[in-house]
C-alpha positions in Angstrom: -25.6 -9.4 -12.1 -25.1 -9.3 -15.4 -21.8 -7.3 -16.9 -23.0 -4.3 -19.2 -19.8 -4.0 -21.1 -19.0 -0.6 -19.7 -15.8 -0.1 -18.3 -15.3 1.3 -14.7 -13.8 4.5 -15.4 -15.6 5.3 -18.5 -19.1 5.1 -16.8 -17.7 7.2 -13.5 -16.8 10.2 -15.5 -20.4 9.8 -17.4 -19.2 10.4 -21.0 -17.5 8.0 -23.5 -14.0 9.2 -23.0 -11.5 7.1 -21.4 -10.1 8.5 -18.2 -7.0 7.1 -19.1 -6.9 10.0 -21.5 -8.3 12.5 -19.0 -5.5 11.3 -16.9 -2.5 12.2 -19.5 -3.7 15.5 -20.3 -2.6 18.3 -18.6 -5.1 19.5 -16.5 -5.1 16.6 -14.2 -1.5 15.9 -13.1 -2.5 12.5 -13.2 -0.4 10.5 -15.6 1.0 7.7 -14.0 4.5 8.3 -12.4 7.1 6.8 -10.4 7.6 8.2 -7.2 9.0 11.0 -6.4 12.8 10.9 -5.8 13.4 12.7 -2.2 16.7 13.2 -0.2 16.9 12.0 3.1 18.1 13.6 6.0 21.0 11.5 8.3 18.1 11.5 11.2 15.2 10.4 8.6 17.4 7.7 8.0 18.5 7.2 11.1 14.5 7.3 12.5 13.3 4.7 9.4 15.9 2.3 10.6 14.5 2.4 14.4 10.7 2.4 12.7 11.8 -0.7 10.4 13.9 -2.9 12.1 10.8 -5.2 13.8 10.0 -5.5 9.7 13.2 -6.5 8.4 13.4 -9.2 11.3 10.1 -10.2 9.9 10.2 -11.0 6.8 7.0 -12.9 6.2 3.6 -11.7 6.4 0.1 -12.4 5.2 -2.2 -10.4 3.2 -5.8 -10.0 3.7 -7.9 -9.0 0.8 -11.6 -9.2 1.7 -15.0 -6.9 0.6 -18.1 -6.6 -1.4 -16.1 -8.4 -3.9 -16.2 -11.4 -1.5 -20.0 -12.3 -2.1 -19.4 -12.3 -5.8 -16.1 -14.6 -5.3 -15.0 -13.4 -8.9 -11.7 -11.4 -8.6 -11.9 -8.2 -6.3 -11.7 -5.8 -10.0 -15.2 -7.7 -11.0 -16.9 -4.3 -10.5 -14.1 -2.5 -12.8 -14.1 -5.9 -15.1 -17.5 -6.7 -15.4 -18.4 -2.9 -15.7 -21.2 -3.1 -12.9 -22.6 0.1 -12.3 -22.8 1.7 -8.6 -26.5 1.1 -8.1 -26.2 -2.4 -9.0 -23.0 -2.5 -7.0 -24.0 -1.3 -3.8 -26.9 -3.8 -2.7 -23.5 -6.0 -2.2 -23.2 -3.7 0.8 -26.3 -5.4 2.5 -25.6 -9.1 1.4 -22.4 -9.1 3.1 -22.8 -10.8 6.6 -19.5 -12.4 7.8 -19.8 -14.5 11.0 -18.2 -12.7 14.2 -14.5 -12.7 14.2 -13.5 -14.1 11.4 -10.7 -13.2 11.7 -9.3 -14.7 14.7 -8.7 -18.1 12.6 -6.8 -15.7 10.2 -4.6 -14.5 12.5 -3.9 -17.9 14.3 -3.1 -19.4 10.3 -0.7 -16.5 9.7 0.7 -17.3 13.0 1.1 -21.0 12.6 2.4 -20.9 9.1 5.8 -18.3 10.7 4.3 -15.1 9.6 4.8 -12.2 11.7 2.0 -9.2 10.4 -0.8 -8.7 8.8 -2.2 -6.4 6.4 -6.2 -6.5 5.7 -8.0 -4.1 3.3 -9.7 -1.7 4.9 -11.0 -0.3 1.6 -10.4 -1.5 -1.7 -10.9 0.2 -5.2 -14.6 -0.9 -4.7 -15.0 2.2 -2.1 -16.7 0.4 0.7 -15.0 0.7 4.3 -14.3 -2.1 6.3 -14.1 0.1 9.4 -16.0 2.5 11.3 -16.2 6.0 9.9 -18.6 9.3 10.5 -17.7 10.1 6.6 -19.7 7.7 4.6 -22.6 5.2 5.2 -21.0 3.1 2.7 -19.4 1.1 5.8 -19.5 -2.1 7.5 -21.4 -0.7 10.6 -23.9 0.6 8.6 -24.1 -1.8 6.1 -25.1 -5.9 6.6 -22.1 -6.8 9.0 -23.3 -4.0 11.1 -20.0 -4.3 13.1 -16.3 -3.0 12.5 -14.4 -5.6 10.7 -11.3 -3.8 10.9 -11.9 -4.0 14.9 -12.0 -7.2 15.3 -9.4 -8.1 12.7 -6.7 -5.4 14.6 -7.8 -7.4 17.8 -7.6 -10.7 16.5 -3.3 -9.7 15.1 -2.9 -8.6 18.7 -4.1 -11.6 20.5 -1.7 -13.6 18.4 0.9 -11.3 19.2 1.5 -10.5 15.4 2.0 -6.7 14.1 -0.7 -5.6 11.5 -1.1 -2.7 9.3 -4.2 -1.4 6.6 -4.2 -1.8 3.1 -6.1 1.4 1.8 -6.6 2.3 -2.1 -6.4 5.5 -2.8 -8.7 4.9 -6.1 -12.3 4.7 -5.3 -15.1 3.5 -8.1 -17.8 4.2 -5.7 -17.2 7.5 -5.0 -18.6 10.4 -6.8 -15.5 12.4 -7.0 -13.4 9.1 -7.4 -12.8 9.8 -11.3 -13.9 13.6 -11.6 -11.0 14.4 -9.2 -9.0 14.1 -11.9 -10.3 17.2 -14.0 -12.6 18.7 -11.6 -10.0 21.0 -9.1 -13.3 21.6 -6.7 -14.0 17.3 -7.2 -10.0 17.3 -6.2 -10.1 18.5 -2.8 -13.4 17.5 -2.3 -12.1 13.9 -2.5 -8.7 14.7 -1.1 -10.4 15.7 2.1 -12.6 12.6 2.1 -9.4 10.6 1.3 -7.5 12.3 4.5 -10.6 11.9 6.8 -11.4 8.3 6.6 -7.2 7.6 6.7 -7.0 10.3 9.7 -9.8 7.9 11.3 -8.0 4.2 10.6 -5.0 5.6 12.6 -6.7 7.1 15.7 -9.4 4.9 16.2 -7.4 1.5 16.6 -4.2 1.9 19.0 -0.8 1.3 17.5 -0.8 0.2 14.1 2.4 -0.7 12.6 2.0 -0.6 8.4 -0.1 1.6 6.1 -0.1 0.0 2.7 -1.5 2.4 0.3 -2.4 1.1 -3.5 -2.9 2.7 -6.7 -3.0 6.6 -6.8 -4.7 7.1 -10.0 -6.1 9.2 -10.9 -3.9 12.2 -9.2 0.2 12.3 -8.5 1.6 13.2 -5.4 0.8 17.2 -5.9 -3.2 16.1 -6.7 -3.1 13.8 -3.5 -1.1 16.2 -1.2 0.7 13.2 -0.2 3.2 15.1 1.8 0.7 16.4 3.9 -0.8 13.0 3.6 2.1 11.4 5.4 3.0 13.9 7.3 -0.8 13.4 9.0 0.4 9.7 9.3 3.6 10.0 11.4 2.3 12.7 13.1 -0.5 10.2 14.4 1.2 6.9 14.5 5.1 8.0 14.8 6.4 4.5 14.8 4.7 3.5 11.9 5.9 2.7 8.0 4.3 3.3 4.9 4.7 2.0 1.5 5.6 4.2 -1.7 2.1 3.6 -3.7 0.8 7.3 -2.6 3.2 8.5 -5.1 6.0 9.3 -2.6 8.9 7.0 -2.0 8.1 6.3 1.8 9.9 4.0 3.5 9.9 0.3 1.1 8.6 -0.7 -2.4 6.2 -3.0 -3.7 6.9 -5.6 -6.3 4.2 -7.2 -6.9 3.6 -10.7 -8.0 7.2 -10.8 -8.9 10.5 -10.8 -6.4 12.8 -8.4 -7.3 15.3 -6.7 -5.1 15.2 -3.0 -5.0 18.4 -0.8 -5.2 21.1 -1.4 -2.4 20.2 0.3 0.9 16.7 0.4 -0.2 13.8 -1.9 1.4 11.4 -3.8 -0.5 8.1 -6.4 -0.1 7.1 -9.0 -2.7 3.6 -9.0 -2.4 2.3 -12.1 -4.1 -1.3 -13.9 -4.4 -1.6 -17.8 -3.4 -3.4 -18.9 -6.4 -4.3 -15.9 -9.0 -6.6 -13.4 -7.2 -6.3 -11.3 -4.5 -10.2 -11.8 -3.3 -12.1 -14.7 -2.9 -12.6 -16.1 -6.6 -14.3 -19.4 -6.6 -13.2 -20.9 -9.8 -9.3 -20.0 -9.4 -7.5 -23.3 -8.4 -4.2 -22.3 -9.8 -2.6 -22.6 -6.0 0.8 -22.1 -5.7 2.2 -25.4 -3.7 4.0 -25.4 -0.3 7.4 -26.0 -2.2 6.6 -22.7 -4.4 6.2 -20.5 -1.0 8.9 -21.4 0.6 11.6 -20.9 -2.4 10.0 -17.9 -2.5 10.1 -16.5 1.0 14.1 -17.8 0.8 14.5 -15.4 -2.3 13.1 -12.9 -0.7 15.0 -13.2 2.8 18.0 -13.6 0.9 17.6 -10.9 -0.7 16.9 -8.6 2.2 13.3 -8.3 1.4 10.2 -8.9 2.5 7.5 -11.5 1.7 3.6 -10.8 2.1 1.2 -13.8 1.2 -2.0 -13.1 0.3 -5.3 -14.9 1.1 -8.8 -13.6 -0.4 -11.5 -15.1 2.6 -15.2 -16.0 1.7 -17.5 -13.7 2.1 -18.1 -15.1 5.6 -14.3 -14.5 6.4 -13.8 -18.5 6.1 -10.5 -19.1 4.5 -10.5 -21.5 1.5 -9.5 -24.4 2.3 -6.5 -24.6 -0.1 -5.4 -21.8 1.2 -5.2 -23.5 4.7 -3.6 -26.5 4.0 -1.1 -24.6 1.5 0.3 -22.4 4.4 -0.3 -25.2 7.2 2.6 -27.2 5.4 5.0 -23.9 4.8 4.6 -23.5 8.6 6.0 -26.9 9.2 9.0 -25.4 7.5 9.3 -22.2 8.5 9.1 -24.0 11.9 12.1 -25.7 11.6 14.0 -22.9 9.6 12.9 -19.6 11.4 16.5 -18.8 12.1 17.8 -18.8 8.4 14.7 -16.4 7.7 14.1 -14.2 10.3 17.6 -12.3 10.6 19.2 -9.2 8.9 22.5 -10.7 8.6 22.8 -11.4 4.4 26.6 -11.5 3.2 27.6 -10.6 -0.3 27.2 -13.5 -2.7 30.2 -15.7 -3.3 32.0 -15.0 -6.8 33.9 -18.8 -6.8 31.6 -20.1 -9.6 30.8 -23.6 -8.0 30.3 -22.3 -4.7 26.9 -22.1 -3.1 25.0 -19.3 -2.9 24.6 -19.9 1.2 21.8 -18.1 3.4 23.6 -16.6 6.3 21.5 -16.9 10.0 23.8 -16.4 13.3 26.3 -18.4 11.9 23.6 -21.7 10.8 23.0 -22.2 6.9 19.4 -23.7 6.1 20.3 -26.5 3.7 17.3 -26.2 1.5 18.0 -22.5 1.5 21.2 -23.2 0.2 20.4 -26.0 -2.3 17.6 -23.7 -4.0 19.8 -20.9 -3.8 22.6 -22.6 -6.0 19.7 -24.1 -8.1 18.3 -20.8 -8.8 21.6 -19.4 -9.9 22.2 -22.1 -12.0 25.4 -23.6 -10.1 26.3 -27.2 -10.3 26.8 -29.2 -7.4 29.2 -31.8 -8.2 29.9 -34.7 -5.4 32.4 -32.8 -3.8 30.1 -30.2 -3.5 27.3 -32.0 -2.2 29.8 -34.5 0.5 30.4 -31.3 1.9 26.7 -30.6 2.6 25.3 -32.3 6.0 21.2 -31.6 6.8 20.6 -30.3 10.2 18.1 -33.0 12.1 14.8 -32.9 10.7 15.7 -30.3 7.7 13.3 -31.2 5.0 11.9 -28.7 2.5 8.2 -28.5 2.4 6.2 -30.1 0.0 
């Protein structure tokens, strides 16, 4: 396919105007915003701690991003970047066939390299659903797998005995009402319906699911989205479950993405970062991150009281690339012999004597490469006494 220069948004609306106007003006309610600050209750606290504690003992997970996108194996925003129209788009939608349950080696990877849950798009910006669903032929049953791919990846996380969750973009390209939500109030609830219908159907169809990851609420806020009513859908349906704050409501953790950056005391947070520079399957990227680079980042991010989720982007047969496999093969040789000094909620203060270490705290162990990295990071020097008073557990090595 070649690109025709049209960008994504301008050709859904169907005139030359940027929707990133349409979305400032004041008819929408659809400028970007933060989200919205709401006060907590002692028992909504109290209730987030009891649905979050199995995360925060976590720490590490992996993240799935895998579609139409796939079979091109150029970014998952080629449609928005390449400006492919719908009808040259959808065909995608036949010509992808993965091989039956993929995604049993992607649980069994996420497994061996120390993660504990999974989080696998069950529709990205692109539109197309990954799952089952009476709302839309634009589906994996009905389309060229002709099988649930969310079923058999929230059976494959199970057998591995690994929580999992659904990643599910709020923006839809494909959709007619996508864009024209955004200035159409009879397009708004027409999508809004559609958009609380196929998530109504992710968390009834598939037993317990333990994350909802939503992404990028353009073009509405949290008013246009009817997010409380949104969430309010979710726990009512899943009680134990968490949810991110990309639907324009704080929920219960934020998302810094590509970047790790620790979130306001008392507040949770997740550092979701790619392996090389895509989230899907992109055949030319080979900037991979190495083994070392994961595992100082999943020690910043424990350290920090946050979370880390990894992303792979499969092949459009739900084969993993192979960097990708060897990359996370060698941090699970680590976190193998350091899954004390990650997976624990016990993080003390930082130290203010300026040549001390900055030490990772696990039941009373420190992870020596933890703590070397740590004092790296911060920019302490370790002079000899410093370092004769560091001894390496057995078999302590940092990966890579």
């Amino acid at each position: 396919m070649k690109p025709n220069g049209i960008p994504r948004r301008d050709w859904l609306v169907g005139t030359g105007a940027s929707l990133l106007t349409l979305a400032a003006s004041p008819k929408t309610g659809a400028a970007p915003a933060q989200p919205q600050v709401q006060k907590s209750s002692d028992a909504e606290d109290a209730d987030r701690a009891r649905r979050m504690q199995w995360w925060h003992e976590a720490r590490f997970g992996m993240f799935i991003h895998w579609g139409l996108y796939s079979v091109l194996g150029r970014h998952e925003w080629v449609m928005e970047n390449e400006g492919i129209p719908v009808s040259d788009y959808e065909p995608l939608a036949k010509r992808f066939q993965p091989q039956p349950n993929a995604a049993r080696a992607w649980a069994k990877l996420a497994k061996q390299a120390g993660q504990k849950y999974m989080v696998m798009t069950s529709k990205h910006h692109e539109g197309f659903c990954n799952f089952d669903t009476k709302l839309t032929n634009y589906c994996a049953p009905k389309q060229g797998p002709g099988r649930d791919l969310v079923r058999e990846y929230a059976e494959a996380a199970r057998a591995e005995g690994l929580r999992f969750g659904f990643y599910y973009s709020l923006m839809d390209w494909h959709h007619p009402d996508g864009a024209r939500c955004a200035a159409n109030e009879d397009a708004r609830k027409h999508f809004v319906d559609y958009t609380h219908g196929l998530i109504r159907e992710l968390l009834t169809n598939y037993g317990k699911v333990d994350v909802l990851w939503y992404d990028v609420s353009w073009p509405l806020d949290a008013r246009g989205w009817e997010s409380e009513r949104m969430n309010k859908m979710v726990f009512d349906l899943q009680p134990d479950i968490i949810v991110n704050n990309r639907n324009a409501l704080p929920g219960d953790f934020s998302t810094p993405e590509q970047k790790i950056v620790a979130d306001q005391p008392g507040r949770a947070w997740e550092s979701c970062m790619t392996l090389n520079e895509s989230w899907g399957y992109h055949h030319a990227d080979d900037a991979w991150k190495t083994p070392k680079t994961i595992v100082r980042n999943l020690v910043s991010c424990a350290h920090d009281a946050g979370n880390y989720l990894l992303n792979i982007g499969p092949k459009p047969d739900g084969s993993i690339p192979e960097e990708s496999v060897r990359v996370l093969q060698e941090v699970g040789q680590w976190t193998s012999r350091n899954a004390e000094s990650i997976h624990t909620q016990d993080r003390r203060p930082l130290p203010a004597a300026p040549f001390e270490l900055r030490r990772f705290h696990a039941q009373g162990k420190h992870s020596l490469h933890a703590r070397l990295f740590l004092a790296r990071r911060n920019g302490l020097a370790l002079g000899p006494k410093d370092r004769s008073k560091i001894r390496a557990p057995p078999r302590q090595r940092s990966a890579g």
